[in-house]
N, C-alpha and C positions, 0 to 999 in steps of 0.2 A: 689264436683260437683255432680251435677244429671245426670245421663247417662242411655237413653235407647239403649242398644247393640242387634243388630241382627248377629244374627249366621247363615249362610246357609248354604245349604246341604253339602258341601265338608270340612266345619269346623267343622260339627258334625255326618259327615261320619264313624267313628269309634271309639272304647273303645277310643285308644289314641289319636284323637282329640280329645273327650270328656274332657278326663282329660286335654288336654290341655287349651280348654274354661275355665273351672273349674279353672285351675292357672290363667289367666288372670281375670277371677271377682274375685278369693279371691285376687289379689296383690292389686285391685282397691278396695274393702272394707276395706282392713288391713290402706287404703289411707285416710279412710274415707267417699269414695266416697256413693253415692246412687247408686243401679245399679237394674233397672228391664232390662229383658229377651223376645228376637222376639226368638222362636229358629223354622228353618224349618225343616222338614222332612228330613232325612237320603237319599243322593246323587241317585236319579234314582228311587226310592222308588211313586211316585208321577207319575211319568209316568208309573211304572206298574200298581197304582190303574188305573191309566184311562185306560189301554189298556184291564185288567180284565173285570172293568165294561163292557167294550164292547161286550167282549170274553164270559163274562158267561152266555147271553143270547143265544150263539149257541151250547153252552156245552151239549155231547150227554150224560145225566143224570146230576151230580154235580162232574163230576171225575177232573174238572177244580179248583173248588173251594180249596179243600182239601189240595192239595200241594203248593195252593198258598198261604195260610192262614202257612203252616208249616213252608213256608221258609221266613213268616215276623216273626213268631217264632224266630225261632231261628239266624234269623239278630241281632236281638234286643234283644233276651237274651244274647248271645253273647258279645255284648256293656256292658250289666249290668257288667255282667262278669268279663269285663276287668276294667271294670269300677268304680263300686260297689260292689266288692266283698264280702262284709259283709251285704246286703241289699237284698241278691237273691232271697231270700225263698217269703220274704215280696214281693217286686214287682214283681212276678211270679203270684202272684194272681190276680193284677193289670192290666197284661201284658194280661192273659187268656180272663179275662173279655171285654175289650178293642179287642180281638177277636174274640170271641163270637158273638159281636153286629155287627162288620164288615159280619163275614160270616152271618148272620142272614139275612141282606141285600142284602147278593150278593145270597144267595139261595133264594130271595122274588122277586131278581131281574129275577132270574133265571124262577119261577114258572110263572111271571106273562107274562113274555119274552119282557118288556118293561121297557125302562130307562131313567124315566123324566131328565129333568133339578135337581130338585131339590134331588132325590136320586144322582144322578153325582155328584154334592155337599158336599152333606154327605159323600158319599162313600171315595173321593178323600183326603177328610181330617183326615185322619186315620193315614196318614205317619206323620204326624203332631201329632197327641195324642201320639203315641207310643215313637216319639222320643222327647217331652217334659219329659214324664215320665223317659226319659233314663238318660238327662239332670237332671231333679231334684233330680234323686238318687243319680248321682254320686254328687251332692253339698250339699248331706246331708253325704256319705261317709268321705266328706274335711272338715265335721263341717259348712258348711255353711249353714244357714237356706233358706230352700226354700219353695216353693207353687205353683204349677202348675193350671192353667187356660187358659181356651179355650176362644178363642177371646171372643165368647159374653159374661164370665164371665166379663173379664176384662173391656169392656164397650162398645164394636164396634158393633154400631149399622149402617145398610147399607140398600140401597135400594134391593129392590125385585129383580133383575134383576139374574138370576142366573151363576156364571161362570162369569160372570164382573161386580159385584155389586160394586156400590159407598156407600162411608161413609158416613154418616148424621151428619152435625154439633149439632143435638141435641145429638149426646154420647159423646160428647167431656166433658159435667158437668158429667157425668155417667164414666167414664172413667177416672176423676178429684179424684171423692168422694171414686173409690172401690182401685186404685192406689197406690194416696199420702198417706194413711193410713196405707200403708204398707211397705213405700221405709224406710230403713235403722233399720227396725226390720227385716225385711224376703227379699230373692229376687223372685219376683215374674214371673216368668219361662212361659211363655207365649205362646201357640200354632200361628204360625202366617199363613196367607195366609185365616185368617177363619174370621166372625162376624157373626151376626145373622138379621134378620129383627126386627123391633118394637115386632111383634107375636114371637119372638123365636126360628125361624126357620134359619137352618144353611145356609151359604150364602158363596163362596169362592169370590176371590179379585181377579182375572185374574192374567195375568201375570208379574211378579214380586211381588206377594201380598204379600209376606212377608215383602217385602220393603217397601211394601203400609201399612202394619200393623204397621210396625218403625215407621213412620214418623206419623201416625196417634196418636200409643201412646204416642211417644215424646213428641206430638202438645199437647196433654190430659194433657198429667205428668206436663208440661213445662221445660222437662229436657236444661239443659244448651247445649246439643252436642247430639246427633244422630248417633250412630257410626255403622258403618255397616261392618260387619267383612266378608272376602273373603277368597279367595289364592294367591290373587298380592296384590302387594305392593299399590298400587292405580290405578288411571286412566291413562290408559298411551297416550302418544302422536299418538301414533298408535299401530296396532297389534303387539304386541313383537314376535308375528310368522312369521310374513312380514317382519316387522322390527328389526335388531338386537338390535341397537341400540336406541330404543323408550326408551323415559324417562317420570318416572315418573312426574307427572305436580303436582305441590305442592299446591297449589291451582287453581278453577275453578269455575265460575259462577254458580245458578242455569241456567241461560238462555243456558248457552253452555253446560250442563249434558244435558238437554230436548233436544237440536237440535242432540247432538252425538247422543243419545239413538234415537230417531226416524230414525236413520242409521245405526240401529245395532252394535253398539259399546257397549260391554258388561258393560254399567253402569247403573244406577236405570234409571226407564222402568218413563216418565215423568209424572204421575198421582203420581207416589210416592215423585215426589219433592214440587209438591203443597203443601201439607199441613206443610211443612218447610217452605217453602215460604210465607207464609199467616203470620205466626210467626218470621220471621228472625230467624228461626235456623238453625247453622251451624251441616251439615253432614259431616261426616269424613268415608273415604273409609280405609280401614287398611286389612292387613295381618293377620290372625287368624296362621300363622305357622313362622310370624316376626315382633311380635308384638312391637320390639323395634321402627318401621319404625316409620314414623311420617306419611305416608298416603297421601291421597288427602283431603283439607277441601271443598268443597262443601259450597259457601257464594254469598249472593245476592254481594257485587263487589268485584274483586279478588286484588290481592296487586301489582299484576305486569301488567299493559297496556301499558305495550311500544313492548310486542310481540305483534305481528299483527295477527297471528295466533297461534291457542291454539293447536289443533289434527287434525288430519283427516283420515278417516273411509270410508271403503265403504263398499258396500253388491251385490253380485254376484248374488241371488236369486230371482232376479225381472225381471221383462217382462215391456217393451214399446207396448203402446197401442196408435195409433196415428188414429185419426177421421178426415178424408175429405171429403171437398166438397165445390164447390162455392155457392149452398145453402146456407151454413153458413153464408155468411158475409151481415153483417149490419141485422140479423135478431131475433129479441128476443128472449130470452128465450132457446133456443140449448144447451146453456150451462146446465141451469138449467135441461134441460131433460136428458140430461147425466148424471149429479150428479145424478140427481132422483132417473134414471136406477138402476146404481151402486149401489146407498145406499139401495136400497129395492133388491140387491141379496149381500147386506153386503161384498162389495168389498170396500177395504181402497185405497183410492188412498194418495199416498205418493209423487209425486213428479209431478207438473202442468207446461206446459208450452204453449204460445199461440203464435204463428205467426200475427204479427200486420195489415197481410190481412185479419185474421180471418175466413181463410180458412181451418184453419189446427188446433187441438188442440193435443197435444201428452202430456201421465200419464204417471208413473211408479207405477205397480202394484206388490204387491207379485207373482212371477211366479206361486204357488197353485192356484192363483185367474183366472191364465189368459184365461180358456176357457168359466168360469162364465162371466169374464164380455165380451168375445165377443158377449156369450149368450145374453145377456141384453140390449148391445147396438144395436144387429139384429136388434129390432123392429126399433128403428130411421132411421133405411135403409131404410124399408119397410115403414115408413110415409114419406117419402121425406125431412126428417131434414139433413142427410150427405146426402154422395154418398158413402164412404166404409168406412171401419174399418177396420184394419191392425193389428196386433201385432209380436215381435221381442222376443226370449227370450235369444239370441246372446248381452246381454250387462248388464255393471255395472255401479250401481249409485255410486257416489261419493259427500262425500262432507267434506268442508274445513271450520273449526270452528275455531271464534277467537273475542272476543268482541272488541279485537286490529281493528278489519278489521270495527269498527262504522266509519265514516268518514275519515276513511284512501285512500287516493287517488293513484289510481294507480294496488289497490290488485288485479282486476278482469284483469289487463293486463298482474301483472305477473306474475300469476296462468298460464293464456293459452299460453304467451309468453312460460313459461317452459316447458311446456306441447308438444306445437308446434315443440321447440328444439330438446325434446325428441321424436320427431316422433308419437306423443297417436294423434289419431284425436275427437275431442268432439262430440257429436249428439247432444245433448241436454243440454241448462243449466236454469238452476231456482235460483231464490234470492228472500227470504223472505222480506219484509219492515224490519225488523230488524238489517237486514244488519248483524247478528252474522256470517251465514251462507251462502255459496255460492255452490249451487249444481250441479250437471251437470251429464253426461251419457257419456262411453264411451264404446268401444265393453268388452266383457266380459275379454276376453285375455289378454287384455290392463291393466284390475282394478288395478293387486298388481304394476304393474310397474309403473301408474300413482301416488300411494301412495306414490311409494319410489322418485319419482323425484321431488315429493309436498315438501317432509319430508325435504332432502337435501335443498331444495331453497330455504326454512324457516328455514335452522338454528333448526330444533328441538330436535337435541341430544341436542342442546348447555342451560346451565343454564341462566335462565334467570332472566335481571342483571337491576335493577333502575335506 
């Protein structure tokens, strides 16, 4: 088989996850397999670049820099260490250098006291160089041949946009030619979460980009499977913190990872399933510390549709925004100046719902966003498009996935039927034309209770049977 594996921060958090990655590609070469390399940056490593770059612009001289540059030192020597032990001397010189250019940055960041987009970029992707380097030592210590390369080597070409660049189908032949020439002579050890523009200029992939790097190089390679290696067993039915008994779901749609993931369910971030999806390749979710599991497969259709529902998820951290007024109704374009609003102070609205007097519209916003976008929708007050704007951040969105739920009659009655039972009262619900998804808002206090009594009603500890 061809297999591109992503490794993420908590699987190559330390010497001995390291070595444990390193068991898992040598057992699959000994197989025969092909295997190139997503590896991300070292667990939290990523959030101190960004908070540095921020920090070393108020730094009273450089006394900020110095210690923070030490203690990626010796993170990462550390790792070789444990990891590489006969490679120290050699990638010590590696390791300097690769520090060097960081602090050279963050002291130009320093001097100029300004921090484009595209330095944030650069900077951010260091927890990435250092811990592919960490990665390809310790699989040259196992005998295994390796080669490290940074996204744009390998062929990820992306739009300009910096901090949420998209890929460009023309590196997908660029990504083909520098690749396949390399799978089952060397393993090609990959920085992820990075590419470059046309000009060469480094470019990060927002959030989940490493994910977005898997799927991108797979799509490139045409590896046979996509494997994305974690700390759980797969995707579970629900929060195993909430839920005790959440089971893992054996397989799952692309359609139903994209709706969980837009509800904060810790699965790939849905721009990273597109380019699987374009190709029919299956992703596989797996355990990087139980690699015997079998995982979750991630495939355009799943093998079992007689559960009506698949998971369900919800997310606490959002705020209702609700827009009134008898202006509103029957008059054009209100909506569109909303969106408008919103979209030019880059508020995402996540969850729409309209009253059929069309008096009333109510969002669900990330709660961060919510006094932005009262901001923004002020003006429509002040033109006489509403009458007021309200917002709540007393509630949780909920939602219930399941491609069981296409033309299944009945779901949306005995969702609230149980719900009702259970005492949760609903504010708000939304339903996609998809029908995968069915969402809704309840007070915040409510959330994890409304999961556990969704979980019970559906049956989702129980295995499911053909």
């Amino acid at each position: 088989m061809r297999l591109l594996m992503k490794f993420g921060g908590t699987s190559v958090a330390d010497a001995g996850s390291v070595r444990r990655v390193v068991e898992i590609v040598s057992e699959h070469i000994a197989k025969g397999d092909e295997i190139a390399l997503v590896v991300s940056a070292q667990r939290g490593v990523t959030d101190q670049l960004i908070a540095i770059a921020d920090e070393v612009m108020e730094c009273q001289g450089t006394e900020c820099i110095g210690p923070f540059i030490e203690s990626l030192r010796l993170r990462h020597m550390r790792a070789i260490e444990g990891a590489a032990p006969d490679h120290i001397d050699e990638v010590r010189t590696a390791v300097e250098s690769i520090l060097v250019d960081l602090a050279g940055i963050l002291h130009a960041v320093h001097q100029l006291r300004e921090l484009t987009p595209r330095s944030r970029d650069y900077i951010i992707t260091f927890g990435e160089r250092l811990n592919a380097l960490v990665v390809c030592t310790a699989m040259k210590q196992a005998k295994v041949p390796a080669l490290v390369l940074d996204g744009c080597e390998a062929g990820i070409v992306t739009t300009e946009q910096h901090g949420e660049a998209m890929a460009l189908p023309a590196g997908e032949a660029r990504i083909r030619s520098r690749l396949v020439p390399l799978l089952g002579k060397t393993v090609p050890v990959i920085m992820g979460f990075m590419g470059c523009t046309g000009g060469g200029t480094v470019t990060t992939l927002g959030r989940s980009g490493s994910d977005y790097s898997a799927a991108i190089l797979g799509s490139g390679i045409d590896a046979d499977e996509i494997w994305i290696w974690t700390d759980v067993d797969g995707i579970m039915s629900s929060d195993p913190r909430l839920i005790s008994d959440a089971r893992v779901i054996p397989s799952i749609s692309y359609l139903e990872v994209m709706e969980l993931s837009f509800f904060g369910a810790k699965v790939m971030h849905p721009r990273s399933i597109e380019p699987a999806m374009r190709k029919n390749l299956p992703v596989r979710v797996k355990n990087t510390f139980n690699p015997a599991h079998p995982g979750t497969a991630i495939i355009r259709k799943v093998t079992c549709e007689s559960r009506v529902v698949k998971a369900i998820t919800y997310i606490d951290r959002v705020a209702a925004v609700n827009i009134n007024g008898a202006q509103m109704i029957g008059r054009p374009g209100v909506a569109r100046a909303i969106f408008s609003a919103l979209a030019e102070h880059e508020v995402n609205v996540m969850m729409i719902s309209q009253g059929s007097s069309e008096a009333n519209i109510s969002l669900i916003i990330e709660d961060s966003q919510e006094e932005v976008a009262i901001e923004a929708l002020r003006d429509l007050v002040h033109r006489g498009l509403v009458r007021e704007v309200t917002s709540n951040r007393d509630v949780a969105a909920v939602a219930v996935v399941g491609a069981g739920m296409i033309g299944a009659v009945g779901t949306g009655g005995r969702i609230f039927t149980a719900l009702g039972n259970g005492g949760v009262n609903v504010i708000m619900i939304s339903q996609g034309s998809s029908e995968v998804n069915i969402s809704f808002v309840v007070r915040k206090e409510d959330g994890p209770r409304t999961v556990r009594i969704l979980h019970d009603e559906f049956r989702l500890s129980e295995e499911c049977h053909e």
